[in-house]
C-alpha positions in Angstrom: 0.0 0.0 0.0 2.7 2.3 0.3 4.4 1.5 -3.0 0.6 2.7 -3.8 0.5 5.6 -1.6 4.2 6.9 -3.5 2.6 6.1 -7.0 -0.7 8.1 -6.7 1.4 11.1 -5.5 3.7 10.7 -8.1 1.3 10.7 -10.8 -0.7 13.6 -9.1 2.0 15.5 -8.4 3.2 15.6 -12.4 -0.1 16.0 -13.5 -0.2 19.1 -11.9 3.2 20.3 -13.4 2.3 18.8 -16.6 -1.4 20.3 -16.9 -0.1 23.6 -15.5 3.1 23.7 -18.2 1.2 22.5 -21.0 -2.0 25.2 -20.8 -0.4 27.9 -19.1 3.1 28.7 -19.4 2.9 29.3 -23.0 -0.2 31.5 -22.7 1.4 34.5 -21.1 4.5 34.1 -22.8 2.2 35.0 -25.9 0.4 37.4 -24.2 3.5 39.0 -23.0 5.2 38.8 -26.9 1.7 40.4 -27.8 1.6 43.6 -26.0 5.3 44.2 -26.9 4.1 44.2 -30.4 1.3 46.2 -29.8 3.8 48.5 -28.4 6.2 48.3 -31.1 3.5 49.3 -33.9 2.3 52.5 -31.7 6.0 53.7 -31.4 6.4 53.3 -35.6 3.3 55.2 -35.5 1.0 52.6 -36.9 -2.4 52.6 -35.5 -3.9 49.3 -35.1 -6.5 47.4 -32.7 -5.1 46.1 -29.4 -3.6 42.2 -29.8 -4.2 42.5 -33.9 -1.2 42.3 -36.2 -0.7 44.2 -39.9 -1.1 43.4 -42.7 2.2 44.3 -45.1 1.6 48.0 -46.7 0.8 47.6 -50.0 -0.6 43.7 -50.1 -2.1 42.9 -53.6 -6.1 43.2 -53.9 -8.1 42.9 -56.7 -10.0 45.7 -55.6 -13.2 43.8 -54.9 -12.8 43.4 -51.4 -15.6 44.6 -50.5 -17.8 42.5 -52.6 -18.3 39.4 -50.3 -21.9 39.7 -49.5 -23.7 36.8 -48.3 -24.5 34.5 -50.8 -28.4 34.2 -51.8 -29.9 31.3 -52.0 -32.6 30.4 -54.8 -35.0 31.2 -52.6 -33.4 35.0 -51.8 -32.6 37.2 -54.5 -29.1 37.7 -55.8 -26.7 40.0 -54.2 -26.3 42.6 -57.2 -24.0 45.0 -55.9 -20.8 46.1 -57.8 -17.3 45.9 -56.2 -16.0 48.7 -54.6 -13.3 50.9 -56.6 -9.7 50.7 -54.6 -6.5 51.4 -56.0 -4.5 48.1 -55.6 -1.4 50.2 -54.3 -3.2 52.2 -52.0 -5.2 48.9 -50.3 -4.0 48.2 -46.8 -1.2 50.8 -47.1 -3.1 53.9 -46.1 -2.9 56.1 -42.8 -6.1 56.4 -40.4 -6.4 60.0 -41.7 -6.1 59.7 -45.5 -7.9 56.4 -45.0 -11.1 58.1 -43.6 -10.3 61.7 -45.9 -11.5 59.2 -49.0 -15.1 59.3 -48.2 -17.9 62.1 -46.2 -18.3 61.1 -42.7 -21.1 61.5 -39.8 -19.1 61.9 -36.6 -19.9 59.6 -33.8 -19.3 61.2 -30.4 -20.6 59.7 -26.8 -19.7 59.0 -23.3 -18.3 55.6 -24.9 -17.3 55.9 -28.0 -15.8 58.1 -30.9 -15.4 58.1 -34.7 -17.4 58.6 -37.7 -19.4 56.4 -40.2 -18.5 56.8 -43.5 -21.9 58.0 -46.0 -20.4 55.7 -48.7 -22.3 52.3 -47.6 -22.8 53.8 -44.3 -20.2 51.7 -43.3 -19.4 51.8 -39.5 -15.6 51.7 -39.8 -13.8 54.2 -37.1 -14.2 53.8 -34.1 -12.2 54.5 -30.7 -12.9 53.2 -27.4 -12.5 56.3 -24.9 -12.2 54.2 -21.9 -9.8 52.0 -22.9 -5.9 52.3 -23.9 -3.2 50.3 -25.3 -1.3 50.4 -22.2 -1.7 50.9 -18.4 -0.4 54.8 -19.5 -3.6 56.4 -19.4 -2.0 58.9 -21.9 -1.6 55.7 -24.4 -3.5 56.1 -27.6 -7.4 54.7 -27.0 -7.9 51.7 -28.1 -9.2 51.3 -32.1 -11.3 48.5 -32.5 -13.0 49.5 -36.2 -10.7 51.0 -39.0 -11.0 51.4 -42.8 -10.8 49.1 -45.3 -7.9 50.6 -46.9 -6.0 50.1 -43.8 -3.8 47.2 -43.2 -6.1 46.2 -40.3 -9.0 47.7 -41.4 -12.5 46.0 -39.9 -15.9 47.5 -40.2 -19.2 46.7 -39.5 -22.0 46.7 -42.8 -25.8 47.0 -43.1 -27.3 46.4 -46.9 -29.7 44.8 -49.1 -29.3 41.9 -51.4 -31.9 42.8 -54.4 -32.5 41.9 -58.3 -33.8 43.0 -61.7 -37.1 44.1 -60.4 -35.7 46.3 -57.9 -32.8 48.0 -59.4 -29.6 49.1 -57.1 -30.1 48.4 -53.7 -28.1 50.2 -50.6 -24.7 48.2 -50.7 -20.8 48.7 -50.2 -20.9 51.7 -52.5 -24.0 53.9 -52.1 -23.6 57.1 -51.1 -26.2 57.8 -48.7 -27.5 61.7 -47.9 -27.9 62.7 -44.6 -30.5 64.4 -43.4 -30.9 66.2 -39.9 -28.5 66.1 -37.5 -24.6 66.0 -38.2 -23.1 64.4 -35.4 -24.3 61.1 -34.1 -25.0 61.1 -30.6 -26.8 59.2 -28.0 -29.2 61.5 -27.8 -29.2 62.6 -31.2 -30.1 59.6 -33.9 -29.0 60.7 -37.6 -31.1 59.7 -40.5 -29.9 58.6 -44.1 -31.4 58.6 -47.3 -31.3 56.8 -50.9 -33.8 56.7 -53.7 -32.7 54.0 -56.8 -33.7 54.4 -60.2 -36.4 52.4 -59.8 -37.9 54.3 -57.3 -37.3 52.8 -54.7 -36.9 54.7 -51.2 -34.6 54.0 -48.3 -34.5 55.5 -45.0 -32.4 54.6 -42.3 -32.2 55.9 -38.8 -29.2 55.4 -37.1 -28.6 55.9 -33.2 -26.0 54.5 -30.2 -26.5 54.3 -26.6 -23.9 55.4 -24.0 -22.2 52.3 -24.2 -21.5 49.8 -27.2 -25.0 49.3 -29.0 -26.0 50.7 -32.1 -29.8 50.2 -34.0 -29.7 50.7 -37.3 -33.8 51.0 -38.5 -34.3 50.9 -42.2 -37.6 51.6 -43.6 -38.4 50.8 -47.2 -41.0 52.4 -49.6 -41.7 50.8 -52.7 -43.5 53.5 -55.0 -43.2 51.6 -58.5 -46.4 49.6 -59.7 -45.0 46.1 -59.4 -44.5 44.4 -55.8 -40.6 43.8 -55.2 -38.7 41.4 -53.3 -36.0 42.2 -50.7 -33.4 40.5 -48.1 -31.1 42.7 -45.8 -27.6 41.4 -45.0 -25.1 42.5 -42.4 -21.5 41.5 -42.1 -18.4 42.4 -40.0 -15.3 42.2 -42.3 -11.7 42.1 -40.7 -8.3 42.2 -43.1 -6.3 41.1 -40.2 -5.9 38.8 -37.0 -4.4 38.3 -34.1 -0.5 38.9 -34.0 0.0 35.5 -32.5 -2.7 32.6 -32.5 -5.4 32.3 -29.9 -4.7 30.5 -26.8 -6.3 27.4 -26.3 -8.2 28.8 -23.0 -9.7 31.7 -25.3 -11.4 31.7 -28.7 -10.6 34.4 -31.1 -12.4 34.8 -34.2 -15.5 34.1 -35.9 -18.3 33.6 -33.1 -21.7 33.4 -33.5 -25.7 31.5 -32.1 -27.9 29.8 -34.4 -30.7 28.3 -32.9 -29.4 28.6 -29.6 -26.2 27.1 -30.4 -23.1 28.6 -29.5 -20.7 28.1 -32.8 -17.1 29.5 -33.0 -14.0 29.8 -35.2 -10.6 30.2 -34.7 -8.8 32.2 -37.5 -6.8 29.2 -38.6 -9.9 27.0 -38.4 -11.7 29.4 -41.0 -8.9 29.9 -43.3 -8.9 26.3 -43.3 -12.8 25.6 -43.6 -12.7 28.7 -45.9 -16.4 28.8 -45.7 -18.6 27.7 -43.0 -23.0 28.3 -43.1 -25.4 26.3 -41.6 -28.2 24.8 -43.7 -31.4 26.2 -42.5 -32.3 29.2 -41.3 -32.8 30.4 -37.9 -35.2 33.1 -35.8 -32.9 34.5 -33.2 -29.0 35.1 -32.9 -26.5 36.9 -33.5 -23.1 36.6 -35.5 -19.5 38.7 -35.4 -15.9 38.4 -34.9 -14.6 38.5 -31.5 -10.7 39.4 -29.9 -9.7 38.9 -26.4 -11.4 42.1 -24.7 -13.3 43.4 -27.8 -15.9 42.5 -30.1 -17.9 43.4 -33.0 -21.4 41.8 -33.5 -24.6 42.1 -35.5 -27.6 40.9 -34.5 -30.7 40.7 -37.0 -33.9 41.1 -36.6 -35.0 38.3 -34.5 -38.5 37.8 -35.8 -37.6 37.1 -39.4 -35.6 33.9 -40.9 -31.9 34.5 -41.4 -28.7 32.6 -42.5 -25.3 33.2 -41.2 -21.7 31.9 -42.8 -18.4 32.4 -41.3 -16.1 32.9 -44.7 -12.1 33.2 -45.4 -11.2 34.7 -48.6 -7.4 35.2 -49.9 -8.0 36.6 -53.5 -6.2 39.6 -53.1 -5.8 40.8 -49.3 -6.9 38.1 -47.1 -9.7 38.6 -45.4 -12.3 37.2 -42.6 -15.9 37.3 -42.7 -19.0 36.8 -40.6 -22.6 37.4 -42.0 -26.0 37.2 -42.8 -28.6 37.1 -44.8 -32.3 36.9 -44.0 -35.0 35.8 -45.9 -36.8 38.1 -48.6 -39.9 40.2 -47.8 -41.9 41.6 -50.8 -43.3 44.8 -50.6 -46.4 45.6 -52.1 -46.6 48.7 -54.5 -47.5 52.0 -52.6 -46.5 50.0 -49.0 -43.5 50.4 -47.0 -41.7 47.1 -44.4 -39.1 47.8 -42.0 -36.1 46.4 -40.3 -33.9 46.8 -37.6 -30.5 45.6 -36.7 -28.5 45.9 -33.8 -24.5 46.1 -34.3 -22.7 45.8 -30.8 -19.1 47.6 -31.2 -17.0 47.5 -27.8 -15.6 46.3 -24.6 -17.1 42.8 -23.7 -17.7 44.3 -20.1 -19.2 41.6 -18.1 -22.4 43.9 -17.0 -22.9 45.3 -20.5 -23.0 42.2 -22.1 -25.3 41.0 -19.7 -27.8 43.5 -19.8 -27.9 43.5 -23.9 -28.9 39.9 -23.3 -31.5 40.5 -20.7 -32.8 43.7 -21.9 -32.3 43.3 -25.6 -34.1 39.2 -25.4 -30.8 38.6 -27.8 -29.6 34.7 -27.1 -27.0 33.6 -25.7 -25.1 36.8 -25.7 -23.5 36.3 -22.5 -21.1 33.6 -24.6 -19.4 37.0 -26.5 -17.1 36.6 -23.4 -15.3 32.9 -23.5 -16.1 31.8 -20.3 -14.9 28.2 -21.2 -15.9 24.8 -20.3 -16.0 25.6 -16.6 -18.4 28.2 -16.9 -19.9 27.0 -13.7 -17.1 27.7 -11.9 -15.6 30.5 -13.8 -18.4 33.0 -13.9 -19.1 32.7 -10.1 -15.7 33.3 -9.4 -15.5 36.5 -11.6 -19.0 37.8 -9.6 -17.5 37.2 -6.4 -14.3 39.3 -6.9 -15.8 41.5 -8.8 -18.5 42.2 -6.0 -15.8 42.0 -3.6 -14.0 44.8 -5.9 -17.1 47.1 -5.9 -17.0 46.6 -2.0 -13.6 47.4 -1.6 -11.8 49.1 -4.7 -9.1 47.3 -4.9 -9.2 43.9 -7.1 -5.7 42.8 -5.6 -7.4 42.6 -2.2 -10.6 41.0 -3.6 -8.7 38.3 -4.7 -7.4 38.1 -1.2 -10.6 37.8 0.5 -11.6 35.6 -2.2 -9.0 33.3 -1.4 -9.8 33.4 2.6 -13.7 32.2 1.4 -12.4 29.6 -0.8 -10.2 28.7 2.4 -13.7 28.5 4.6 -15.4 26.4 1.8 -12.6 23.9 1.7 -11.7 23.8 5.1 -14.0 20.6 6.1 -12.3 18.5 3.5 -8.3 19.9 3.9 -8.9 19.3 7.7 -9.7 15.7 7.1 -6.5 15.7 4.7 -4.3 17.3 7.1 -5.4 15.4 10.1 -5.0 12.4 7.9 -1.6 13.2 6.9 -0.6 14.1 11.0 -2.0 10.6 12.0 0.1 9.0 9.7 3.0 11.0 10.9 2.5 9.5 14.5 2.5 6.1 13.0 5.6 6.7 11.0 7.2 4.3 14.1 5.4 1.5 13.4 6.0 1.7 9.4 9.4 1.5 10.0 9.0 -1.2 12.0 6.7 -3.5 9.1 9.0 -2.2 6.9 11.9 -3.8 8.4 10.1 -6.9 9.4 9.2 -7.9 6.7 11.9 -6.6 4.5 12.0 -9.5 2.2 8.6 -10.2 1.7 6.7 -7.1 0.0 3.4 -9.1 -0.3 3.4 -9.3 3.6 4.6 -5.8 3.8 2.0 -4.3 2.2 -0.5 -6.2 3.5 0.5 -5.5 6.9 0.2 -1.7 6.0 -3.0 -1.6 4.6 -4.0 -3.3 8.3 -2.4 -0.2 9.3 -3.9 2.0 7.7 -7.5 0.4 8.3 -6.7 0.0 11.9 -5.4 3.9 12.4 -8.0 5.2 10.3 -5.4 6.7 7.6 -6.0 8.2 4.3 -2.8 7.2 2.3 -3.4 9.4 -0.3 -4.9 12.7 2.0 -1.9 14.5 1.1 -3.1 14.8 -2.2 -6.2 16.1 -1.8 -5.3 19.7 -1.0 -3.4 20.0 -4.0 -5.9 18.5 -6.3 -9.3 20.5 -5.1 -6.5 23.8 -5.7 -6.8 23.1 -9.8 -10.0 23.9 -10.8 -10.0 26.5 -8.4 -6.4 27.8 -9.9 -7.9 27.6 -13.8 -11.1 29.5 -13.1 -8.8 32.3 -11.2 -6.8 32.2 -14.2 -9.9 32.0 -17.2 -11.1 35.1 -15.0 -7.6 37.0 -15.1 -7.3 36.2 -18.3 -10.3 36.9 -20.3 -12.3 39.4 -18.6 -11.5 43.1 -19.0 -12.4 44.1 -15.7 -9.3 43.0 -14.7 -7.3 44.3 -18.0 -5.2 47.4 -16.0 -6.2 46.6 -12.9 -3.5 47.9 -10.4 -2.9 46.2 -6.8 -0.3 47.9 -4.6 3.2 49.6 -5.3 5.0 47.8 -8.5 2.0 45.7 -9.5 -0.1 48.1 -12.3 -1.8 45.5 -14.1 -3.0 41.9 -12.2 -3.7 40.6 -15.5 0.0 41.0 -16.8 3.4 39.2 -15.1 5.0 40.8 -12.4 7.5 43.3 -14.2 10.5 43.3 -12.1 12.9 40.5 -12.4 15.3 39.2 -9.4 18.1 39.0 -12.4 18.4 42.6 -12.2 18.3 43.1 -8.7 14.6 44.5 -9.4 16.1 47.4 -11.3 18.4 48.3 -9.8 21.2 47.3 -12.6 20.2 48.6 -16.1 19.7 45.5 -17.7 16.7 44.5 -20.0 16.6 40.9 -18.6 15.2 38.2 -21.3 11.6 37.1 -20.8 12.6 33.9 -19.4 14.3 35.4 -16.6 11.8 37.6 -15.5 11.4 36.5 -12.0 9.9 38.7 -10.5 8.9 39.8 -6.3 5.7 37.7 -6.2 6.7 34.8 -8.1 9.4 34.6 -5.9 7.3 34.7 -2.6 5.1 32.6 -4.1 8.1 29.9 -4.4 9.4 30.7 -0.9 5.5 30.0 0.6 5.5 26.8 -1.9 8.8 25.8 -0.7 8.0 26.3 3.2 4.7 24.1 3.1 6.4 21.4 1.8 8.6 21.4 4.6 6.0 21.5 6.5 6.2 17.0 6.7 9.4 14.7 6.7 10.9 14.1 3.5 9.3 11.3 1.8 11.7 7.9 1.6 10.9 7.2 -1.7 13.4 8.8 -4.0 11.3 9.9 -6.8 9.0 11.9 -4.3 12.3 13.5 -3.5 13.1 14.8 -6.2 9.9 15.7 -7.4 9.4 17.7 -3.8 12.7 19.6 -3.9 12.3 21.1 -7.8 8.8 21.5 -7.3 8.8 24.7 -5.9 11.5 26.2 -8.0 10.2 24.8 -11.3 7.0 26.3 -10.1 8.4 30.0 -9.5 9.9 29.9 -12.9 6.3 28.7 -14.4 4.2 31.0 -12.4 6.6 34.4 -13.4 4.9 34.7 -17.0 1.8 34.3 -15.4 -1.0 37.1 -14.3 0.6 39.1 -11.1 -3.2 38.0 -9.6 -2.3 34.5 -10.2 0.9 34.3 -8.3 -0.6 36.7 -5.2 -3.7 34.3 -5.1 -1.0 31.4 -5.1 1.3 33.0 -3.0 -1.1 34.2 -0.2 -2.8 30.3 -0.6 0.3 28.7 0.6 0.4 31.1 3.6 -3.4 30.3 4.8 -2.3 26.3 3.9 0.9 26.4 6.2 -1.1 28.4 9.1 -3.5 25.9 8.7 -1.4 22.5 8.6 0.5 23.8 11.3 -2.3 24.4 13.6 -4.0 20.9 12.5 -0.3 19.2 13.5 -0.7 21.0 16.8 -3.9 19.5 17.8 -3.6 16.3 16.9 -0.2 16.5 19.0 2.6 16.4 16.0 5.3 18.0 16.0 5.9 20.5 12.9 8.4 19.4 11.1 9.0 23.2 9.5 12.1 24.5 11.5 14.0 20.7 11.2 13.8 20.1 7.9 15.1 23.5 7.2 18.1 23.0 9.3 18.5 19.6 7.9 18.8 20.9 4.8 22.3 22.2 6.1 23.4 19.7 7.9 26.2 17.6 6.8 24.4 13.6 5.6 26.9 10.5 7.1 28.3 8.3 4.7 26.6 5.4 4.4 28.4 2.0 6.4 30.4 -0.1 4.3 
């Protein structure tokens, strides 16, 4: 049984380095190489969205980019609008400013956001985030989520109609729309659009934004020729870039969307790989869009009519990523006028917002715009918590804190039977030794005399591993929320530590500054990572050294293989970790004291220093 014992720790033990290696120590190593891009691009005086990479200036296009409408059906009418004129050289090469100087503009200006929409296919394609920057500098540039085509990482957001012989030129990539009424949009000032084709058709749209990320676009329709016409709408979000490095696998990036009340996502490379993805039928309700880390970009249709969405990766010319729809046709009787209305969410994937547009709006599923992952169960609690605890207190450093003290409470029935466990095995540690040597030759009788030892003594064998392994999926949601949530993007703690969601920015190789020295990434070992080794390192010193070697070695690298893991990771990561270890050893100890066992602590530090005997010869 304890050849068992040594075997189940052993294999928990690496499946805890392992797991922790495999998903996460690459992750912030990315993120980290990421925002050093970011930064990179905004010194050359490129403007770009945070965590996307550019296209090369002047990257071939046939200049039909924009002509990747939704394909009809035979049921829908054919898409018959013309590709949009582009100079070849100029595509993906231009500046934000002679990029929006091609075309007339409504300016877009709330608490939220600013921009402009450009009247040529009142195209929503400039927009700034005001809350948000690129870094924790709050004099950084704000964050650009929507650019122009003509940009190397342009991405806009497009309304239109997809129409056919009998109704002439419908609104599309290049109509230029007249304004009418106000100039600015505001959110308490709509602006109002207007197109009449040569058939006489008449098109009114009404746009307006509230405070935050949601805008309705309401078209209204009057047919006033003599025959009755046909007509679908389509929206799509088109992005001529992606992220600098490829999505992590704890966070999707990319095409997103909910048909039917089914969550469906894309990675980049997935899509460029599929090159076209569209469900069969057509659905009432959902939404569809391309989604980064902390932003997103969505439309969602009418939800009363039938509509089709495709996710769709085209490389003739620039390469280019696209998700859309297209609804099904409504006829319009002469003399009579239909409407629709779409909703186009441009933002911050704030946890509340998003919420709320789900609630309030009735639009499905929306909460899954933020990637909450498989563990949703546990991850989105956790995120309340803190961030009630955060509202409580102001400080999301200390939030995680106090988080860590409930989790503590929670856990404490079944790490109190573990470490009791463990402390009643250390008082029979006598009589181990003794089986042990009895029956030295015989390992059948040895083990069977332990496991009447452990039956008799009422030991858990394998208590000790309990702690650690309740500690993982408490460890991933921490992490899922650090890392995907922007509540905690910028989130200072205390003194060094600006950003909970980045690593710890001083390294131990520099003397934490003091020596002018841009230390390499993997030497950044930081102050907490560092603490977080020495609280590691102390709690496993907390029992005797295990006998067997392999737990040895495993128990004496652990700690420092763990500090050079956990540096890359979220400063919040390693504090939770960190101030864990402290509650675990405070608790141990005081377990070890009332069940009358000595702490081991202070001797096996000291034995660490004492000089071993040779062995008899």
């Amino acid at each position: 049984m304890e050849t068992n014992r040594n075997f189940f720790i052993t294999i928990a033990l690496s499946i805890v380095i392992l797991t922790l290696w495999q998903v996460f120590y690459m992750n912030p190593k990315i993120e980290a190489q990421r925002e050093q891009a970011q930064i990179e691009a905004t010194r050359q005086g490129q403007t770009r969205v945070d965590g996307q990479a550019s296209t090369p200036a002047g990257t071939a296009t046939n200049g039909n980019a924009a002509n990747n409408l939704p394909s009809s059906s035979p049921a829908t009418p054919t898409a018959n609008v013309p590709g949009q004129s582009q100079d070849a050289a100029q595509a993906g090469s231009l500046t934000r400013a002679a990029a929006l100087g091609q075309t007339q503009r409504i300016k877009i200006d709330t608490p939220s956001l600013g921009g402009s929409i450009s009247l040529t296919g009142a195209r929503l394609d400039d927009l700034q985030l005001k809350h948000y920057h690129e870094t924790v500098d709050d004099n950084s540039p704000n964050i650009e989520l929507l650019s122009p085509a003509q940009m190397a990482d342009g991405q806009f957001v497009e309304v239109g109609f997809a129409g056919n012989d009998l109704t002439g030129t419908v609104p599309g990539p290049t109509t230029v729309w007249t304004r009418e009424g106000n100039n600015d949009l505001t959110a308490s000032t709509p602006v109002t659009l207007s197109y009449t084709n040569e058939k006489g058709l008449v098109f009114k749209r009404t746009i307006s934004v509230d405070e935050n990320y949601m805008f309705t676009v309401k078209d209204a329709v009057t047919n006033t020729t003599s025959a009755p016409v046909s007509l679908a709408s389509y929206g799509r979000v088109t992005r001529f870039s992606k992220p600098l490095h490829p999505s992590t696998y704890v966070l999707h990036e990319g095409p997103i969307g909910v048909v039917n009340d089914k969550l469906i996502e894309y990675k980049f490379a997935a899509i460029e790989k599929e090159r076209e993805v569209a469900p069969d039928r057509s659905t009432t309700g959902g939404w569809v869009g391309i989604t980064d880390k902390y932003w997103a970009a969505a439309l969602v249709p009418a939800q009363a009519t039938p509509f089709k969405i495709r996710f769709s990766y085209f490389d003739d010319g620039r390469p280019r990523y696209q998700s859309d729809y297209l609804s099904d046709p409504t006829t319009i009787q002469p003399g009579q006028s239909a409407s629709t209305d779409n909703l186009i969410f441009a933002g911050a994937k704030e946890v509340g917002r998003i919420n709320a547009y789900m609630n309030d709006l009735h639009i499905p599923l929306f909460k899954n715009l933020i990637d909450w992952g498989w563990f949703y169960f546990i991850t989105e609690p956790m995120f309340y918590l803190i961030d009630w605890l955060y509202k409580a207190i102001g400080n999301f450093g200390v939030a995680i804190l106090v988080v860590t003290v409930i989790l503590k409470g929670l856990f404490f029935p079944l790490a109190n039977k573990s470490y009791a466990s463990m402390a009643r095995m250390k008082l029979v540690q006598p009589k181990m030794t003794e089986i042990r040597e009895k029956y030295a030759d015989d390992k059948v009788k040895q083990q069977q005399a332990m496991m009447e030892l452990y039956k008799t003594e009422k030991i858990n064998p394998i208590a000790g591993c309990w702690p650690v392994l309740i500690q993982i999926p408490v460890f991933f949601a921490l992490y899922k929320v650090l890392y995907v949530t922007i509540e905690m993007r910028h989130a200072p703690f205390f003194g060094w530590i600006q950003d909970l969601a980045a690593p710890d920015p001083t390294s131990l190789f520099n003397l934490f500054g003091l020596i002018p020295w841009a230390v390499p990434a993997f030497l950044m070992i930081g102050v907490w990572p560092l603490i977080m080794g020495v609280t590691m390192f102390l709690q496993m010193r907390m029992n005797p050294t295990p006998p067997d070697p392999t737990q040895q070695m495993i128990f004496n690298w652990m700690p420092l293989i763990f500090t050079f893991m956990l540096s890359s990771f979220p400063a919040g990561l390693v504090i939770y970790w960190a101030w864990n270890n402290t509650l675990s050893i405070t608790q141990q100890a005081i377990i070890m004291k009332r069940q009358g066992v000595k702490v081991e602590l202070w001797d096996n530090l000291t034995g660490l220093f004492r000089k071993k005997p040779k062995p008899a010869e």
